[in-house]
BAMAR-933386 format. One record per residue (C-alpha): residue number from 1; residue in one letter; x, y, z negated. Coordinates in Angstrom, 1 decimal. Example, Ala and Ser with C-alpha at 12.3 -4.5 7.8 and 13.67 -1.06 7.14 Angstrom:
BEGIN
  pos  code      c1      c2      c3
    1     a    12.3    -4.5    -7.8
    2     s    13.7    -1.1    -7.1
***
This chain:
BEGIN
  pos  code      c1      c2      c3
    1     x   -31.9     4.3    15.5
    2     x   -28.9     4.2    17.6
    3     x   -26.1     7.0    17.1
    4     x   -23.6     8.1    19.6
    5     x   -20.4     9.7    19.4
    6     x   -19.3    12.3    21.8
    7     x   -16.1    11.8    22.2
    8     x   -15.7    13.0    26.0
    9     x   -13.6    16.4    25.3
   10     x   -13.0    15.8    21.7
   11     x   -10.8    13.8    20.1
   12     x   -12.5    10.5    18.3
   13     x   -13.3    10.4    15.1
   14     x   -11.0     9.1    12.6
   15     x   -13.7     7.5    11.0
   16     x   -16.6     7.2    12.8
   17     x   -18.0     4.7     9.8
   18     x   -18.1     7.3     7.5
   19     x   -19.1    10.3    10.0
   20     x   -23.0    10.1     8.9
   21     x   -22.5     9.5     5.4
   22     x   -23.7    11.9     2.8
   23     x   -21.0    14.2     1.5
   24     x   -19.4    12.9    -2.0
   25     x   -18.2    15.7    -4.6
   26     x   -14.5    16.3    -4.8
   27     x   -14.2    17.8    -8.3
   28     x   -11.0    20.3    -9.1
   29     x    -7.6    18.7    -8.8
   30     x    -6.1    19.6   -12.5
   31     x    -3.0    21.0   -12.7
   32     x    -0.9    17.6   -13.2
   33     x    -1.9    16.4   -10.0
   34     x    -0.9    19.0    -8.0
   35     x     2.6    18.6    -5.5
   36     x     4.4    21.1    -3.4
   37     x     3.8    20.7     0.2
   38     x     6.5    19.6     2.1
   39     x     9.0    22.2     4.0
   40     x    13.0    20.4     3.2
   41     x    15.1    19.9     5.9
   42     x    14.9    15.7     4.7
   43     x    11.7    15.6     5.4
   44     x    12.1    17.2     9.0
   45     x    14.7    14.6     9.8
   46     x    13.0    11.2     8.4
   47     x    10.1    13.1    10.4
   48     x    12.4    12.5    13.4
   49     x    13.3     9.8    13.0
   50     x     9.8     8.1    12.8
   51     x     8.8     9.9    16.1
   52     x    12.0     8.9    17.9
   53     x    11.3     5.7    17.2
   54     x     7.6     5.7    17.7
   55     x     6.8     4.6    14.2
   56     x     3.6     4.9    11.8
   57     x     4.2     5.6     8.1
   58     x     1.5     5.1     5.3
   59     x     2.6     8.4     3.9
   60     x     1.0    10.2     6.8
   61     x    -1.8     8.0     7.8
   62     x    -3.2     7.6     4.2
   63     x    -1.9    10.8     3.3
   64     x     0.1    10.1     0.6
   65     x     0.6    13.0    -2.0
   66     x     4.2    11.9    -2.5
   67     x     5.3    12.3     1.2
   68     x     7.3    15.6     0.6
   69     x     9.7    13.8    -2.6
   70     x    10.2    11.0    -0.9
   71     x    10.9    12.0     2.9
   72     x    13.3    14.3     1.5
   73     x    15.4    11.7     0.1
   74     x    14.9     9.5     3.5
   75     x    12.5     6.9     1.4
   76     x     9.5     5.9     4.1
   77     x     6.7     3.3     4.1
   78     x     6.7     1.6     7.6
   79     x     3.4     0.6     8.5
   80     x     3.5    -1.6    11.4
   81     x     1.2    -3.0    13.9
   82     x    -0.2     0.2    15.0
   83     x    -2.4     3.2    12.8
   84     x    -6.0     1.7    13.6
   85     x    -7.4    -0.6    10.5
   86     x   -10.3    -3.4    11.3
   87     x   -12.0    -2.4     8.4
   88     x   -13.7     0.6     6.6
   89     x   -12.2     1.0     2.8
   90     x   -14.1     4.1     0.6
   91     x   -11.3     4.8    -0.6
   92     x    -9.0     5.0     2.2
   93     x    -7.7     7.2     5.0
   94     x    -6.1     5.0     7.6
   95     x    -8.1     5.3    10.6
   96     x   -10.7     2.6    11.7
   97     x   -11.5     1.2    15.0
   98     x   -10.4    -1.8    17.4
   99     x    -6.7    -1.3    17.3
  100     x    -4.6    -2.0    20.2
  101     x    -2.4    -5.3    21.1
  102     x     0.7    -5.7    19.2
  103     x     4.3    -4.1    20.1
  104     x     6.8    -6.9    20.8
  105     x     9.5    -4.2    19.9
  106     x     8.3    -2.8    17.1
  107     x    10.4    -4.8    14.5
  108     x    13.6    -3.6    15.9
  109     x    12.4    -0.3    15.7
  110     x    12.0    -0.5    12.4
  111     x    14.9    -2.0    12.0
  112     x    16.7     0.6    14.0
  113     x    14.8     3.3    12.3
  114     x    16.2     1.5     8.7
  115     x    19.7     1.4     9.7
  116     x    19.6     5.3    10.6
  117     x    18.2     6.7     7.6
  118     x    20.7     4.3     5.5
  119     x    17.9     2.7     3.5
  120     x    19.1     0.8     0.8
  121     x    15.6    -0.5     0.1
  122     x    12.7    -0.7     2.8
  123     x     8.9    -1.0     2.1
  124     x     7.2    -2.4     5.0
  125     x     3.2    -2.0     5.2
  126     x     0.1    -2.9     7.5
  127     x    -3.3    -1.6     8.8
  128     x    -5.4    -5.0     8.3
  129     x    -5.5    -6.8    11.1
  130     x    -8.7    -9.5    11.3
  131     x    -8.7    -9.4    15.3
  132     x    -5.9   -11.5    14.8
  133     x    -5.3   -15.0    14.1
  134     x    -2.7   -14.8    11.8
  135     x    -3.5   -11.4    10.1
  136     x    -0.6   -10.1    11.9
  137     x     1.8   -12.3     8.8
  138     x     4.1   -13.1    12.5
  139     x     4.8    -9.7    12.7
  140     x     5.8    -9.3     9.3
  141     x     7.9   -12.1     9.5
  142     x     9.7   -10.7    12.9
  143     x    10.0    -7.7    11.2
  144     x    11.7    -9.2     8.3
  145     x    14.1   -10.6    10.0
  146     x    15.1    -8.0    12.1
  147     x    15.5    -5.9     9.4
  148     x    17.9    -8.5     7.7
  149     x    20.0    -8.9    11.1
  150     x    20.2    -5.1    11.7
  151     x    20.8    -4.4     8.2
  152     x    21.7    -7.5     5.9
  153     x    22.5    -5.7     2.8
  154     x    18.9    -3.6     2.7
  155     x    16.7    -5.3     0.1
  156     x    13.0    -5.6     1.5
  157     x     9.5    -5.2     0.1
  158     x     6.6    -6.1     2.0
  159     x     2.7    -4.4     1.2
  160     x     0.5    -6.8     2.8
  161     x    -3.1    -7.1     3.6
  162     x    -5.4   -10.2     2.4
  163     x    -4.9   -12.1     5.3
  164     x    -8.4   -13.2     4.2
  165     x    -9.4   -16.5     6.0
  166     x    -6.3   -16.8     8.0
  167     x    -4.3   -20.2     7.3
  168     x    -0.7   -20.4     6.8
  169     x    -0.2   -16.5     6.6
  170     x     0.9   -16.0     3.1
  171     x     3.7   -19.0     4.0
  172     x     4.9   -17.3     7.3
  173     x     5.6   -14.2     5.6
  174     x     7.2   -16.0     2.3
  175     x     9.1   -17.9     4.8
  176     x    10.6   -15.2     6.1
  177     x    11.9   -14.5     2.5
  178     x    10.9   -10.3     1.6
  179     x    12.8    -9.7    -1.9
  180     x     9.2    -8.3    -3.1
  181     x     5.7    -9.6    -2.3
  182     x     3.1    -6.5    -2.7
  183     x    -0.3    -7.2    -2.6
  184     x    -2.7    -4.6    -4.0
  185     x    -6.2    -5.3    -6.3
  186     x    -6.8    -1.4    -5.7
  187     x    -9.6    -1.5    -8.1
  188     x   -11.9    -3.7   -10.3
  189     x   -13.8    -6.3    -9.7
  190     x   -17.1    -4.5   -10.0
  191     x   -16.0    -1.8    -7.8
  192     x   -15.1    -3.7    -4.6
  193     x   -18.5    -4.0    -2.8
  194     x   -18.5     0.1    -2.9
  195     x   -14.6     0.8    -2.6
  196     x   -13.3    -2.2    -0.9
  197     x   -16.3    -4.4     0.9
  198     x   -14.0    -6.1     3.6
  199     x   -12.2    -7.9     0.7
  200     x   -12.7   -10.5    -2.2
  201     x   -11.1    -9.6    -5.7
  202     x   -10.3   -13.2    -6.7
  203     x    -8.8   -14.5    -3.3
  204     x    -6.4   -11.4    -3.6
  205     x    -5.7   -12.8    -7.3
  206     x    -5.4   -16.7    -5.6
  207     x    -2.9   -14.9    -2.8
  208     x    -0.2   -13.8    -5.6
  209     x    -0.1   -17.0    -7.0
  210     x     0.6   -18.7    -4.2
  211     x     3.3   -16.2    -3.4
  212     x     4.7   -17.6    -7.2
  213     x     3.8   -21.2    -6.0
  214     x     5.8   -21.4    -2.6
  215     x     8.8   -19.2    -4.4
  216     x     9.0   -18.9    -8.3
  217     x    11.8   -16.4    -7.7
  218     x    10.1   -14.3    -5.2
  219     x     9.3   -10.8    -6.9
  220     x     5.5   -10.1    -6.8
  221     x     3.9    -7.0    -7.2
  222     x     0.2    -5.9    -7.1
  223     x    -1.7    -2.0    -7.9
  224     x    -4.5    -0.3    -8.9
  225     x    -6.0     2.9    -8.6
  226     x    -8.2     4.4   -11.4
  227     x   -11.0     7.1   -11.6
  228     x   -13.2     4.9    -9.3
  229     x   -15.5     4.4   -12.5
  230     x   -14.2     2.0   -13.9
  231     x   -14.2     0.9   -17.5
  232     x   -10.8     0.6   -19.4
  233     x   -11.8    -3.1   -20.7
  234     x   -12.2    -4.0   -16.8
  235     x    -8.6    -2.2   -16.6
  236     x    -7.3    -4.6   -19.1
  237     x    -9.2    -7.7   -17.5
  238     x    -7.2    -7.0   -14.5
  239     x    -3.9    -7.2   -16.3
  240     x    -4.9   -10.1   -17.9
  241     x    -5.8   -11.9   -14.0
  242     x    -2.6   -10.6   -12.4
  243     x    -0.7   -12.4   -15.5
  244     x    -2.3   -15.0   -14.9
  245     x    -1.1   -15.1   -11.7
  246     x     2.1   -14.2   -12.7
  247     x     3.0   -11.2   -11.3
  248     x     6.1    -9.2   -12.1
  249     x     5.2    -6.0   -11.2
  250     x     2.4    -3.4   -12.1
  251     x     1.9     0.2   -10.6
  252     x    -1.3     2.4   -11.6
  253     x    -2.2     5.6   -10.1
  254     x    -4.7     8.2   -10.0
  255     x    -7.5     7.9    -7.0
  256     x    -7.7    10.7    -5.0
  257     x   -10.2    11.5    -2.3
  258     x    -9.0    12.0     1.3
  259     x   -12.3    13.7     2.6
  260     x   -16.1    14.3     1.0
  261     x   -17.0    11.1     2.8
  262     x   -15.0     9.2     1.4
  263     x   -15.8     7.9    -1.9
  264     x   -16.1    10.5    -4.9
  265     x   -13.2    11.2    -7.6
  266     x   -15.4     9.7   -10.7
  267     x   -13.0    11.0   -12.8
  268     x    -9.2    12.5   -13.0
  269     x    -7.3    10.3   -15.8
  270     x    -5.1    12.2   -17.7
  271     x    -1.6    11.4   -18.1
  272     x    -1.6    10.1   -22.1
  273     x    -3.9     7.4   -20.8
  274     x    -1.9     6.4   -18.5
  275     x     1.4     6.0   -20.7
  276     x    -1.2     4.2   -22.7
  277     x    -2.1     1.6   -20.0
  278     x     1.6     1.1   -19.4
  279     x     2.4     0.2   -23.1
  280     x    -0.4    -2.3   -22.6
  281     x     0.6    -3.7   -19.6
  282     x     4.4    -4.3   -20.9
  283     x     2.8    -5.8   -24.2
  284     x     0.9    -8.2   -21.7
  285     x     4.2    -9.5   -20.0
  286     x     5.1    -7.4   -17.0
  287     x     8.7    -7.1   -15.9
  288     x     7.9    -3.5   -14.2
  289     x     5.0    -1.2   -15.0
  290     x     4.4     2.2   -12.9
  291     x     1.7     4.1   -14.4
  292     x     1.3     7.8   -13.8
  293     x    -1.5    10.0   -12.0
  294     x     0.8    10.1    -8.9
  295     x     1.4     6.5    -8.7
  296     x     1.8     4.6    -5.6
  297     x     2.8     1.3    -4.4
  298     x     5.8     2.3    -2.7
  299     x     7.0     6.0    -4.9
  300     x    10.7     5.3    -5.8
  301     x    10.2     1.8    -5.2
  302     x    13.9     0.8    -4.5
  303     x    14.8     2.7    -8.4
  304     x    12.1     0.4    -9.3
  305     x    13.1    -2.5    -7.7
  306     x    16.6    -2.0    -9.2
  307     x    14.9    -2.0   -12.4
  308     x    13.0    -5.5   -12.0
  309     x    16.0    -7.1   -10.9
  310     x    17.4    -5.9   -14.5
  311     x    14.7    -7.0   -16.5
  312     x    14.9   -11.0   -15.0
  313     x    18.3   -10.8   -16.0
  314     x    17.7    -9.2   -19.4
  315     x    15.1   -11.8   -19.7
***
C-alpha cells in the first residue's frame, strides 16, 4: 500500500511517521504536573531574542513544560542545526523529515544570542543529524568556540545526540572543551526498540566513557524519563551502568506525551518516588542528582552546574 500526503495547501505534517498510527491514551495529568502557561514580559523578550536571531530552542520544538520558568529568567536551550530530526523517537516532538544544509552562521548567532540575554551558563542541543558525516559534532565544536570568543566567562553544556557510527565525533566535540558533556539514556534498555529505535542503549553507555576517557575532568551528565513502563530494578540497573561509566551527573523526569500518537503515559510517578530514586542514586556515587516529575536535562541547569562544581571540590 502506498500512502500520500497532501501537503499542497497545507502545511506538512510535523510527523508524518506517526500520522497513521493508532491513537495511544493520554491519561489525566495529576495535579503535581501541572505548570502555568507562559504570559511574563521575560519570556516575550528571550522570545525575541531567539527570532531576531533566527534561532530553534528545545523548549519550543519538544515542547518543554518548563518553557514559561525558565524564559522568564532568560535561561534557553539552543538547539542548533536546524528543527528537522533524521529520526522518529515515540517519545519525542521534534519534527522529522530530511532537514536542510547546515548554517555557516549559526554559531555566532548563538553566540550573539548568549551575549544578549547575559547567560552565565548556556546549554547547547541538536536534532540528530545521520545525513551527515560527522553527526553534525563540527558544528558543536564551531559553536563552542564561538561561544567562548564572544563570551569567555559563560560556562557551557553541550546535549548531544549518539553520533552513532560516526568516527571521531565524540573527540571533535571534547576537543573543543564544553564544561559539561550531556548525553541522554532517555529510558531503559527494554524500552528502546518501542521509545527510541534509531538508537543502541549500550553504545550511548560506551559514548560517556569515552567522554571520561579523552578528559577525566570533563563533567558528564546523562537522563532518563520514567512512566514509559519500566520497572524500578531496570531504573536502578541504569544507575548502576552510567556509574560504571562514570558519570557525574543524574536528572530523572516524568514522561509526558506530546500528542495521542506518540507513545502512551504508562504511568504518572508520583513525587515520593522520585525523592526516592534520588536518595538511591546519591548512595550509588553521583555528584548531582535531579529527580522530580518536571525534570529535564537542561531546567536550572547553570544552579546545577554550580552545584557539581561544589561537590568535586567537597569531594
Amino acid at each position: 500500500m502506498v500512502v500520500v500526503l497532501d501537503t499542497v495547501g497545507n502545511a506538512p505534517a510535523r510527523h508524518p511517521e506517526k500520522a497513521h498510527r493508532p491513537d495511544q491514551p493520554a491519561p489525566k495529568k495529576p495535579d503535581w504536573i501541572r505548570v502555568k502557561a507562559p504570559v511574563s514580559r521575560g519570556y516575550a523578550q528571550t522570545h525575541a531574542i531567539m527570532r531576531e536571531n533566527g534561532l530553534h530552542t528545545v523548549c519550543e520544538e519538544a515542547g518543554c513544560p518548563n518553557i514559561g520558568e525558565c524564559w522568564e529568567k532568560k535561561h534557553a536551550t539552543f538547539m542548533i542545526m536546524g528543527d528537522t530530526c533524521t529520526r522518529a523517537c515515540a517519545f519525542c516532538n521534534v519534527k522529522t523529515g530530511l532537514p536542510g544544509a547546515l548554517d555557516p552562521a549559526e554559531p555566532e548567532h548563538v553566540a550573539e544570542a548568549t551575549a544578549k540575554l547575559g547567560l552565565a551558563h548556556i546549554v547547547v542541543t541538536s536534532v540528530d543529524r545521520d545525513d551527515l558525516a560527522d553527526g553534525g559534532a563540527g558544528h558543536f565544536a564551531a559553536t563552542i568556540r564561538a561561544i567562548r570568543a564572544r563570551c569567555p566567562t559563560t560556562t557551557i553544556e553541550v546535549l548531544t545526540p549518539d553520533f552513532l557510527r560516526k568516527h571521531g565525533a565524540v573527540e571533535t566535540v571534547v576537543a573543543a572543551r564544553p564544561d559539561v558533556f550531556n548525553h541522554n539514556l532517555e529510558t531503559v534498555p527494554s524500552r528502546y526498540l518501542t521509545v527510541r529505535p534509531g538508537a543502541r542503549y549500550f553504545y550511548s553507555i560506551r559514548l560517556l566513557q569515552r567522554v571520561k576517557e579523552l578528559d577525566p575532568r570533563m563533567f558528564t551528565k546523562s537522563g532518563i524519563m520514567v512512566g514509559l513502563g519500566e520497572e524500578r530494578n531496570e531504573v536502578l540497573q541504569v544507575m548502576d551502568d552510567l556509574r560504571s561509566a562514570d558519570v557525574d551527573f543524574l536528572t530523572i523526569g516524568q514522561y509526558l506525551q506530546p500528542t495521542r500518537k506518540h507513545h502512551a503515559v504508562i504511568r504518572y510517578v508520583p513525587p515520593d518516588e522520585f525523592k526516592a530514586l534520588e536518595t538511591i542514586a546519591y548512595a550509588k556515587g553521583f555528584s548531582m542528582v535531579a529527580a522530580s516529575p518536571l525534570t529535564r536535562s537542561s531546567h536550572h541547569a547553570g544552579d546545577d552546574f554550580a552545584r557539581l562544581k561544589a561537590a568535586r571540590e567537597r569531594a
